[in-house]
N, C-alpha and C positions, 0 to 999 in steps of 0.2 A: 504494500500500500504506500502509495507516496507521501511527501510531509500534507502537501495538500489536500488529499484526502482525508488523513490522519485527524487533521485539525477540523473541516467541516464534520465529519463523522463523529468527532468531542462535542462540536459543538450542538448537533443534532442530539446527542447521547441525553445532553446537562435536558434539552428540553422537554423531550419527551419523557424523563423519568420524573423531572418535577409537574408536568402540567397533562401528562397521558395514563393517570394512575386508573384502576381497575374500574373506580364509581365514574368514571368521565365515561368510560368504553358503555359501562352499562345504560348510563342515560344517554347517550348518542342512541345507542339502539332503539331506545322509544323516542327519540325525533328529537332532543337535546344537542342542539348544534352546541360543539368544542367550541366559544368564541376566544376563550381565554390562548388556547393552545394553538388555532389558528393565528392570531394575530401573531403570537411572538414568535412563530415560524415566519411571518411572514414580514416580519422587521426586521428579523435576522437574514432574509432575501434567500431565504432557503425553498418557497415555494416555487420560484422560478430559477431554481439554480443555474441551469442550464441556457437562461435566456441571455444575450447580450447585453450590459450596463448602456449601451445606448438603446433597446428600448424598454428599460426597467425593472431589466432582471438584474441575476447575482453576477452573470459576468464568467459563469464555470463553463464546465463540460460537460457532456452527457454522463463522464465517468463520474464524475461528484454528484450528480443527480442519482446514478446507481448507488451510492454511499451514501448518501441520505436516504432512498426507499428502502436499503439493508435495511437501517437500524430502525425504520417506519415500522416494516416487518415485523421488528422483532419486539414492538413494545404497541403492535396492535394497533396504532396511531387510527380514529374515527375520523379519516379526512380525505377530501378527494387528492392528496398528493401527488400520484405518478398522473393523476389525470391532469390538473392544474399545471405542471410540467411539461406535459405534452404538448398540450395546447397553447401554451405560453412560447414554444419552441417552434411550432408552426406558424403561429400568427406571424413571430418576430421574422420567420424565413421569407415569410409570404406577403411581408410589407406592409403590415395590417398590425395596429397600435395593440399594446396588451393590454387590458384594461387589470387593475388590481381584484383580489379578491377571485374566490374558488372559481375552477373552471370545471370545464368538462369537454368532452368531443365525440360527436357522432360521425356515420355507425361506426360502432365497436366489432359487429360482426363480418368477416369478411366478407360473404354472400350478400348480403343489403349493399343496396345502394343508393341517393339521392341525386335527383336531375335538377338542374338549375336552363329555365328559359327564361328571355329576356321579356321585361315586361312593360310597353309605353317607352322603352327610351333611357329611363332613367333609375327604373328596378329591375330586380330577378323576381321568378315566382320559385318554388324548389315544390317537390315533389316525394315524396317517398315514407317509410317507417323505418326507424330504427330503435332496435329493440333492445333489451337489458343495458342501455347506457346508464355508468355508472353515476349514482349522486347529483341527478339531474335536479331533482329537486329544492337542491341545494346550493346549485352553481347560479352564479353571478350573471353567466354568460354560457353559452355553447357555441364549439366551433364545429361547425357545419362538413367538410371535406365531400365532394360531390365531382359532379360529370356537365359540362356543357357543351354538347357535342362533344369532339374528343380530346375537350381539354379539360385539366383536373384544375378544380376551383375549392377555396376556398369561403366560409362564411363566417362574420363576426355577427352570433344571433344573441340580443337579449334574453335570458331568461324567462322576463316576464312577457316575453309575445309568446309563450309554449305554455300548452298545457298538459305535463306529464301523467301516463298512468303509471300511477306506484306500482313498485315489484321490490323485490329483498331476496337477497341473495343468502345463504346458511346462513350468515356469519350475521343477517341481520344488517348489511350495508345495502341503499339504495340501487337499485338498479331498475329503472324506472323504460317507459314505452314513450317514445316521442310522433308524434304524425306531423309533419311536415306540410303534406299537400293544400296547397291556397296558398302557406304564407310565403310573405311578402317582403323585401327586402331592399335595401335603398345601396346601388351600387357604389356608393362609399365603404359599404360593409363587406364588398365581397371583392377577391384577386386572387389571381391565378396562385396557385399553388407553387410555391418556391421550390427549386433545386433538389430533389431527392428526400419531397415530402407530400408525397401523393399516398394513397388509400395505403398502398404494402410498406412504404417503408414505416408509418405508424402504428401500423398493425405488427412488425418486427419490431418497433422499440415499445410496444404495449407487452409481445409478448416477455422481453426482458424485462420491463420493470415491474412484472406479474414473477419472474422467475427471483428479481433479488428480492421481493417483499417475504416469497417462503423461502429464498435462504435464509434472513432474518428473522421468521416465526421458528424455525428449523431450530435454530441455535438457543431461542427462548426454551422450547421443548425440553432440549438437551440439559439446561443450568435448569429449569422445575425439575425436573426427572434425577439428577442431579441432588440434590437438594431434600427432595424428598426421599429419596432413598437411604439420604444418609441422616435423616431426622426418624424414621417411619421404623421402628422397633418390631420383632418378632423374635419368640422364640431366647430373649434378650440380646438379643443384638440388632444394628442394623440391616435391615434386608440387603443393604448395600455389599455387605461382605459374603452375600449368598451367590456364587458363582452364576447361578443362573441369571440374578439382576445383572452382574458384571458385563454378560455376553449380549444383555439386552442395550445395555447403557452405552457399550463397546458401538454395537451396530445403528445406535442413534447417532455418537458420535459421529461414525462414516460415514451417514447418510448428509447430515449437517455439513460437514466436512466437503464432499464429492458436489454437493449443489451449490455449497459458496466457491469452490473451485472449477464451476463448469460457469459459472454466472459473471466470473474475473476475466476466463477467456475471453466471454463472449464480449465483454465491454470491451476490449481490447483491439479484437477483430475490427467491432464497430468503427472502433477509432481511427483504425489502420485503413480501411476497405471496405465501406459501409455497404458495398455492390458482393463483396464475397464475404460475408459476415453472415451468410443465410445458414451456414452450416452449423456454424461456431453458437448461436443463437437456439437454432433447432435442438442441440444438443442440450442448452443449459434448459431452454422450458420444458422440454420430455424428463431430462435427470431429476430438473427440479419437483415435477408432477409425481413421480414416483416416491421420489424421497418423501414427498407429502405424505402419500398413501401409507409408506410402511412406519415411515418416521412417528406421524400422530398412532397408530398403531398400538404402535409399541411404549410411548408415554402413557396412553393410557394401561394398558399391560402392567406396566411399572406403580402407575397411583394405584391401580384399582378401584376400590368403588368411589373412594374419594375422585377422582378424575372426571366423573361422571355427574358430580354434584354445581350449579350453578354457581353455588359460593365460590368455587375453586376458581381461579384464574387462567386455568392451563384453557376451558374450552376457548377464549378469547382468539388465542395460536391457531387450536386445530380445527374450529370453526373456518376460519379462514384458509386454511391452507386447505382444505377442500373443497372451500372457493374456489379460489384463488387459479386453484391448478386446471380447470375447464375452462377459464377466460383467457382470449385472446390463443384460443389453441391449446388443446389437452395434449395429453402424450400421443396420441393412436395421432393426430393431426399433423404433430412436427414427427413422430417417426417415420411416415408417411413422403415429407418429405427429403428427410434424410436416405430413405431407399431411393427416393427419385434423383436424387443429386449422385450416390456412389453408383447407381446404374450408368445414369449416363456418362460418369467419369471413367469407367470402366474397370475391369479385375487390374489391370496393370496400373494404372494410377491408384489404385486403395493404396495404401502403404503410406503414399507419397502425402494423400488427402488428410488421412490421419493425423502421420508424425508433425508435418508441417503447420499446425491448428495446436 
């Protein structure tokens, strides 16, 4: 991790452990917007990490935006953060002002899509649904990402001209229905989509900041599980010293472990060759999707019935991470495309495809 990572990711740590404590997560779920923990996220210029200081972001890189959804991850954060990111990362590519305060971006699904026609001269009209967008009801603003003829467009839509149907996801986060068709929009609010920010490439950098939020629920797991074993007595002793916890705590560890290391690459790649990062990427949200799966698994295994009680904190993690791990592409989705990529690469370039990633 570099120094700069190191320090935003402190400084992410200091907030969200003071202002994302267990009774915030709880009343967000029944409709309690965080305002406390949003703002000082968002004076800290952490919500837009990634956006340029000339148009009113932090001024970072995608890779400090991965470094903050980590530790979002891992302390449950009730916020639209990778979403307000995105979206803030688009606008500013796309030449289109970032307005403060939560975002959000439709469609989220890759199948949906919205058409934008000209309308009188001096509006678009758009056209379409998109479905489970996250935190719509929440967001300030929505950006649009659409088709006008065959050029990719973007839209800067208030909030208040939409009216969302509610949806919720496991974990109890918004993921709301948006209809599109009718409204109406003043071409100040819409432009072409900027340089390698069309429908897929934000649907690749959704699927990664889906993949570091459960590496960071991942590592929560591991320190409950953790913790609890070595507090949780049987037999007078800690279950902790019963080989069979060890071998479970072992392969939480490595699952923890293998998804923040497949999630490093992939930011990496991104960095390097946003055009050949499809692999690097595919890799970390299917690693990550799995590890979900057996990772929450096996913490629960470890509490036992405790784990299963509402009090406990741990559902918070694995609530989400079995969210988490069906958006923006589950495993079968990006394995999927990981077979289409080494096929067409061929038996003689595996090897090469591999080691070189």
């Amino acid at each position: 991790m570099s120094r700069s990572h190191s320090i935003i990711s402190e400084v992410a740590e200091r907030l969200f452990r003071d202002l994302a404590e267990p009774e915030v997560i709880n009343r967000a779920e029944e409709g309690i917007w965080p305002d406390a923990l949003w703002r000082s996220l968002e004076q800290a210029g952490l919500t837009l990490a990634p956006v340029p200081e000339t148009a009113g972001g932090g001024g970072g890189t995608f890779a400090d935006a991965v470094a903050v959804l980590h530790v979002a991850g891992r302390f449950a954060a009730p916020i639209p953060l990778a979403e307000t990111m995105l979206a803030g990362w688009v606008l500013a590519g796309s030449r289109l002002g970032v307005p403060k305060g939560p975002l959000t971006f439709a469609p989220v699904d890759a199948t949906e899509a919205v058409t934008f026609e000209p309308e009188g001269g001096l509006e678009w009209r758009l056209s379409g649904t998109a479905h489970r967008v996250p935190w719509a009801r929440d967001a300030g603003h929505v950006v649009v990402l659409g088709e006008a003829g065959e050029a990719s467009v973007v839209a800067l839509v208030e909030a208040s001209l939409l009216r969302p149907e509610a949806g919720r996801n496991l974990a109890g986060e918004p993921r709301d229905t948006i209809h599109f068709d009718g409204l109406v929009v003043g071409r100040d609010k819409v432009a072409a989509a900027g340089p390698g920010m069309g429908r897929h490439s934000l649907f690749l950098r959704g699927a990664l900041a889906r993949a570091a939020q459960m590496s960071g629920a991942l590592e929560r797991l591991l320190e409950l599980s953790v913790g609890y074993a070595g507090e949780r007595r049987q037999f007078g002793r800690a279950i902790a010293k019963f080989q069979a916890i060890q071998h479970y705590l072992a392969a939480l560890a490595g699952h923890a472990a293998t998804a923040r290391a497949a999630v490093d690459g992939a930011t990496s790649a991104l960095a390097g060759n946003p055009e050949a990062a499809v692999f690097a990427v595919a890799v970390a949200k299917a690693r990550a999707g799995e590890a979900a799966g057996e990772g929450a698994a096996i913490a629960h295994q470890v509490h036992g019935a405790m784990g299963f009680t509402y009090e406990h904190s741990l559902h918070h993690a694995t609530r989400r991470l079995w969210s988490w791990r069906d958006e923006f592409g589950g495993e079968s989705v990006w394995n999927i495309r990981l077979g289409e990529q080494v096929a067409a690469t061929g038996a003689d370039a595996l090897w090469s495809l591999i080691a070189e990633r």
